[in-house]
N, C-alpha and C positions, 0 to 999 in steps of 0.2 A: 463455565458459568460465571455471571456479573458477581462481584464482590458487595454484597451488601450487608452493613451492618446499622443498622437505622441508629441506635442510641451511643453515638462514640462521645457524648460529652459528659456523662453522668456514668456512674459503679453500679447502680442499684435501681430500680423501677421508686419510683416517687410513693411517697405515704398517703395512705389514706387525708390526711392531715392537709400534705401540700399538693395534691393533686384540686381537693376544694381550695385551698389560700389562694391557689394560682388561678382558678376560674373566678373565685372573687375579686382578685386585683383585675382580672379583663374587663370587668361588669363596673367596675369604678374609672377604668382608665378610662372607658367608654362614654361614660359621662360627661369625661374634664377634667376629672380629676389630673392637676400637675403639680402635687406638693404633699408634701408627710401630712398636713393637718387635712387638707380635702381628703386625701385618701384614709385617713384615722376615721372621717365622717362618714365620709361611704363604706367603710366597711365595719361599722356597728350597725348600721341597717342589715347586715348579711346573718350569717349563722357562724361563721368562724369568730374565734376571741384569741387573746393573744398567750401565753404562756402562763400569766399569773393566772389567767380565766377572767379581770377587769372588762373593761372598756379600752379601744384602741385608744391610743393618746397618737401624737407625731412623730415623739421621744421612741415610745415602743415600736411604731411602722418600721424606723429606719432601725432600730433594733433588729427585729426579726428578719428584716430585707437583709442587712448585712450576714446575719447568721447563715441560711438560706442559700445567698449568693456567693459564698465560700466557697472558693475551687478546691476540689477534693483532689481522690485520685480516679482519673478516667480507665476507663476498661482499655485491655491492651487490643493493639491493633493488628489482628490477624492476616497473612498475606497471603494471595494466591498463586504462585508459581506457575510462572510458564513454562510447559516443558520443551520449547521450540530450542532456546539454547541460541549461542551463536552461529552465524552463520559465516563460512570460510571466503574467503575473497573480499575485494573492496565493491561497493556499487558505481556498477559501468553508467549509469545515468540519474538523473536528476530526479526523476520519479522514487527507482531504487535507493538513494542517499534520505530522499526527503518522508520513504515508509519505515524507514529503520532512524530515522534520527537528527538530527544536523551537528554536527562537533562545532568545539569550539561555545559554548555557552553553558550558563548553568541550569540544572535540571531538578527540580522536585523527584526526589527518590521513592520514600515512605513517611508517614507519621514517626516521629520518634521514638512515639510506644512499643514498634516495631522492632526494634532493635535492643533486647534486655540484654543487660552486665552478662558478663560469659557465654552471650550465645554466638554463632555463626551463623550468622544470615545472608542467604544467597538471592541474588534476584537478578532478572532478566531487564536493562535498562537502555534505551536508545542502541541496540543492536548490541549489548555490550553483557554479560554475566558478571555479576560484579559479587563482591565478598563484604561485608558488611558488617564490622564487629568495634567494640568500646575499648581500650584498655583499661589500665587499673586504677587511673582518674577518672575512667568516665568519658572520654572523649573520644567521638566516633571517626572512624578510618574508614574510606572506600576504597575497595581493590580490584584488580582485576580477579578472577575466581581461575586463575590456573598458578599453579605451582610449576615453577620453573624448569623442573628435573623435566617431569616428563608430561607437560600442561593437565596432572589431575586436578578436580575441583579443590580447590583449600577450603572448601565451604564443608566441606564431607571430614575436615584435620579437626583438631583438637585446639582448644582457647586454654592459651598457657598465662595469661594475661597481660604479657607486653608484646608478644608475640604470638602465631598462630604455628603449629604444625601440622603437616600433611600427612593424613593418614597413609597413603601409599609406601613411605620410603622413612618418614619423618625428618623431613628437612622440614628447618625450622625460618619461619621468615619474621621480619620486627614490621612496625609500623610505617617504615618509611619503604618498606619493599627488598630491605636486603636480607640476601641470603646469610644468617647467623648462625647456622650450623647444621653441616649434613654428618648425624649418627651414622651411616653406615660406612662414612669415608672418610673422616677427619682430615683438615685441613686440603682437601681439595678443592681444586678450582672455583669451583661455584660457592663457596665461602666466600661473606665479603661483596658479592656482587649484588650492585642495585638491579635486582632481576625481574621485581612484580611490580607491574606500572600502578601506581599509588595516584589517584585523583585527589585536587583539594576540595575539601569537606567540612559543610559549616552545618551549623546546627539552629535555625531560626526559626519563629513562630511556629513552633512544634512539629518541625517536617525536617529530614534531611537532605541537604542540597550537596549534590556534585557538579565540579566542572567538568564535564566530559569531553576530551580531546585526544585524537590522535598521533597527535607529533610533537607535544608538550607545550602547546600555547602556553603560555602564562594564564591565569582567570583575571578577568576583569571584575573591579568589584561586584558583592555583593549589596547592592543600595534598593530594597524591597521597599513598596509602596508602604504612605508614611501609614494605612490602613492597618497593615501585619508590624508595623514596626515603631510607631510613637508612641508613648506611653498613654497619651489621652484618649486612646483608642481601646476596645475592646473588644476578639475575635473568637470563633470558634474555627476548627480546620474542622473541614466533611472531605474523607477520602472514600474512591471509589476505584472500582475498575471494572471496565467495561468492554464488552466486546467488541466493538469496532473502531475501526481506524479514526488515531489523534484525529486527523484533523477533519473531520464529521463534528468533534465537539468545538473545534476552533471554529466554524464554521457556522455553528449554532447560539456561539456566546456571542459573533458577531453580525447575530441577528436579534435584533431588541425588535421586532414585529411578530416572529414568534408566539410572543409574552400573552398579546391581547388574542390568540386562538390558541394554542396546542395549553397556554395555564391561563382558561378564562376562569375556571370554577376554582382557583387558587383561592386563599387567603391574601393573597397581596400583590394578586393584579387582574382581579374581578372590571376593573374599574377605565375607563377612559374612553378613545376612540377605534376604530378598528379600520381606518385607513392612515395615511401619514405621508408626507411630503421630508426627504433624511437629506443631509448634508454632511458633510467632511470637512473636519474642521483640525489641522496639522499642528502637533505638539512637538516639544524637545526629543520625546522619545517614543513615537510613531504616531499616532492621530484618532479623535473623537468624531464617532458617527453616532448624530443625534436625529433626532423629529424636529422639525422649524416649527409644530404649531401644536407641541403636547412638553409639557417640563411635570414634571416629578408627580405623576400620575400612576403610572405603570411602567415596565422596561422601557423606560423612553429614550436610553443613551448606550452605549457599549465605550472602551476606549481600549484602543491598541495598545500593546508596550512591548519595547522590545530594547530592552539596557542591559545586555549580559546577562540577560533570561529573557521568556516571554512570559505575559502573561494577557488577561483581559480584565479590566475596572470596570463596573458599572454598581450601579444601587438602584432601589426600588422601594418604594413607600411602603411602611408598615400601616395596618389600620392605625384607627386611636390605643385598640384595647390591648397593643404592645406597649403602651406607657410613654414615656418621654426621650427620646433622642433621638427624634426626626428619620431619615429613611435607613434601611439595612443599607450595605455595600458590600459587593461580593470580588475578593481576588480572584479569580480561576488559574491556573495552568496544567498543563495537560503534558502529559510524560510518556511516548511508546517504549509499548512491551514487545507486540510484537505488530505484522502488517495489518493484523484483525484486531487487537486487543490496543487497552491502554488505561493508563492511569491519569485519575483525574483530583484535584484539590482544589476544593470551595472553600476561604475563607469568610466565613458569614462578618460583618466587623460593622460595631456601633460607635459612633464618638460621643459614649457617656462616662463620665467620671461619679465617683462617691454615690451615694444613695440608687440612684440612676442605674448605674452600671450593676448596682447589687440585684433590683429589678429586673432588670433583659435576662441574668445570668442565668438567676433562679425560673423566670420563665421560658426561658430559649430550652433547658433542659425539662423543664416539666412538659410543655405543652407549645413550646414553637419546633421546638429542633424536628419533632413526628411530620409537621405540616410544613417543614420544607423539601423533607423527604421526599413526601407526595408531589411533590414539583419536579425533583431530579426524576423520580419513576416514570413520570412522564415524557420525558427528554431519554430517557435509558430504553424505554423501551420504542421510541420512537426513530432512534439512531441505529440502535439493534436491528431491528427488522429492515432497516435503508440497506436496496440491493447493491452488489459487489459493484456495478458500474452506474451505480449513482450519480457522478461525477461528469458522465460522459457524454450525453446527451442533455442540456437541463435547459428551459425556458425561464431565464433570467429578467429580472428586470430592478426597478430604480432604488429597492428596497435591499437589492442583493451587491451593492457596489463594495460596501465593509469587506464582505467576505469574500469576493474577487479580488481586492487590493490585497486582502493580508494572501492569498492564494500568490499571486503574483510575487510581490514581495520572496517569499520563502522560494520560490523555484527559480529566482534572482540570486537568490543566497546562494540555493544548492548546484546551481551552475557556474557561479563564481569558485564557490569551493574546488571544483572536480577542476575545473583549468588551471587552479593555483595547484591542485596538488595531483597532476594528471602524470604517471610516470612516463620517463623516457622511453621513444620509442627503440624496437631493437633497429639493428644494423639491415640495410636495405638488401633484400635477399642478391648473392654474388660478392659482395663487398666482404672486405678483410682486414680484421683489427690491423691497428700498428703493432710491428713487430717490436717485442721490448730487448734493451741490449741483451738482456741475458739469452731471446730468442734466435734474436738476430747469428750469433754466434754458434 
């Protein structure tokens, strides 16, 4: 089943109170209102008053917006587990590497929330089971999820809190993957040894990233768009997980034509044309597929990225009656669980500061975060039902070149990867190792 939890931005269902403040701030933004004192004006024409019971003033608006727009604590992020597990052997082809994953880059895991002080969290990630826990400052480890001795899950052990142990034998492992003490054998071999492959693990814009690799690349930085990561910015994360294959939502993020049919009846892309003329347009860090004869209408742009993550940028105009700071912008990236499944993160992200940002905040949670929901449900349930060889057969044309390039691109990668790391072949059947001295004799 899809993972969905519509209210991940907000603890509590909204008050009687701010569920009307928030339909009266739509009904003012609506008008023009773009400042404390219009909006003070428009909203004593209404039925709301502000805390003393007065008349709105300016002073009070951004009063009460601040209050309001006070980041609480969000409800924790519950995960779905895939029981598919890993899979034994390496992928003989480029198809196979590219349904389980690509190495070598970093990956959106979970929401942060996911991951509470003393727990063991296990999840299924780019083909990979992974172990998932904080130590006793707080700072999240990703692991591999087998225990050395005899590969049981460490997810199933005990959080000792700088280390974990394995319930089966109780060997005991630290943060960096070494083995620090096996109870049933003291001072044997396996003591001491870096034996549980440890990924590096940052902690950014409320989501946990791993480098995932198999042969210990090094990570390339993490430099997240300045959207999830300037301060003048303001974002919510939407995580989800869905049942079909990544890159069906890759596929779809880099379709901005989409927008104006499958979310015409949206809040916020009712609006523009419903043919379009796209170009490709190449940047530092993969490329912009826009419309030549439609700007900041409706989905009108998508943009590739691909810098030691993937993800996809675009933004889409809000009505008026979201208030002041011009269009949403959404991060996507998308993370497999498994050949059917996948995880996906929408960073919704406004560039409003002070008053403004207090505004979006308290409205995104009252009465936007529900009606972009209804936007993803539409895309969820339209990828879901897309049959198993969707892929295989399709009548393409001028609209679909985005998501052919990045298609391209990626089976470029995953064919690159398997020849760089394609093991030697055996000895030609007849033939006979060299004999070594110690043979020879």
């Amino acid at each position: 089943m899809s993972h969905l939890q519509i209210h991940q931005s907000r603890s509590r269902p909204p008050t009687s109170y701010e569920s009307t403040f928030a339909a009266e701030l739509e009904r003012v933004y609506a008008t023009g209102a773009a400042d404390p004192a219009a909006l003070a004006a428009g909203l004593n024409t209404g039925g709301t008053r502000p805390p003393d019971g007065g008349d709105w003033t300016a002073e009070s608006v951004v009063a009460e917006l601040a209050r309001l727009g006070a980041d609480g604590a969000a409800p924790p992020a519950p995960l779905a587990l895939d029981p598919a597990g890993e899979r034994a052997g390496r992928p003989g082809t480029a198809a196979e590497l590219l349904a389980r994953g690509l190495p070598d880059q970093w990956y959106a895991l979970c929401p942060s929330a996911a991951v509470p002080s003393g727990e063991l969290v296990r999840l299924h990630r780019a083909g990979i089971d992974l172990l998932l826990w904080r130590d006793g400052a707080g700072t999240v480890h990703v692991q591999r999820d087998r225990c050395p001795h005899r590969n049981a899950p460490l997810s199933r052990g005990v959080h000792l809190g700088d280390r974990v142990a394995c319930n089966y034998h109780g060997v005991q492992v630290d943060a960096g993957g070494t083995v620090v003490s096996v109870p049933g054998s003291p001072g044997c071999a396996l003591e001491g040894r870096r034996a549980v492959t440890t990924f590096p693990a940052q902690e950014r814009a409320g989501a946990v990233f791993a480098w995932i690799t198999e042969d210990g690349t090094p990570p390339a930085p993490l430099a997240l768009p300045e959207q999830i990561a300037a301060p003048d910015w303001s974002s919510f994360l939407c995580y989800v997980e869905w049942d079909a294959p990544y890159a069906l939502s890759l596929d779809n993020l880099m379709d901005p034509m989409h927008g104006a049919f499958l979310h015409r009846e949206s809040h916020s892309m009712f609006g523009g044309k419903r043919e379009a003329v796209f170009q490709v347009r190449d940047t530092a860090t993969g490329f912009v597929f826009e419309k030549t004869d439609q700007k900041a209408v409706n989905f009108d742009w998508s943009e590739w990225i691909d810098d030691g993550f993937q993800a996809v940028r675009l933004d889409i105009p809000y009505p008026p009656s979201a208030g002041p700071g011009g269009p949403f912008a959404i991060i996507a990236m998308v993370t497999p669980i498994s050949a059917g499944r996948h995880a996906a993160f929408f960073w919704r992200c406004r560039k409003v500061q002070g008053w403004q940002r207090d505004s979006w905040r308290f409205l995104y949670r009252t009465l936007l975060e529900e009606r972009h929901w209804a936007v993803l449900e539409q895309d969820r349930v339209m990828l879901e039902d897309m049959p198993e060889d969707a892929t295989v057969r399709e009548g393409l044309y001028q609209h679909d070149i985005a998501l052919v390039r990045v298609r391209r691109l990626l089976r470029n990668r995953a064919e690159r990867y398997l020849r760089e790391h394609r093991e030697p072949a055996p000895p030609a059947t007849g033939s006979r190792p060299a004999a070594t001295a110690g043979a020879a004799r």
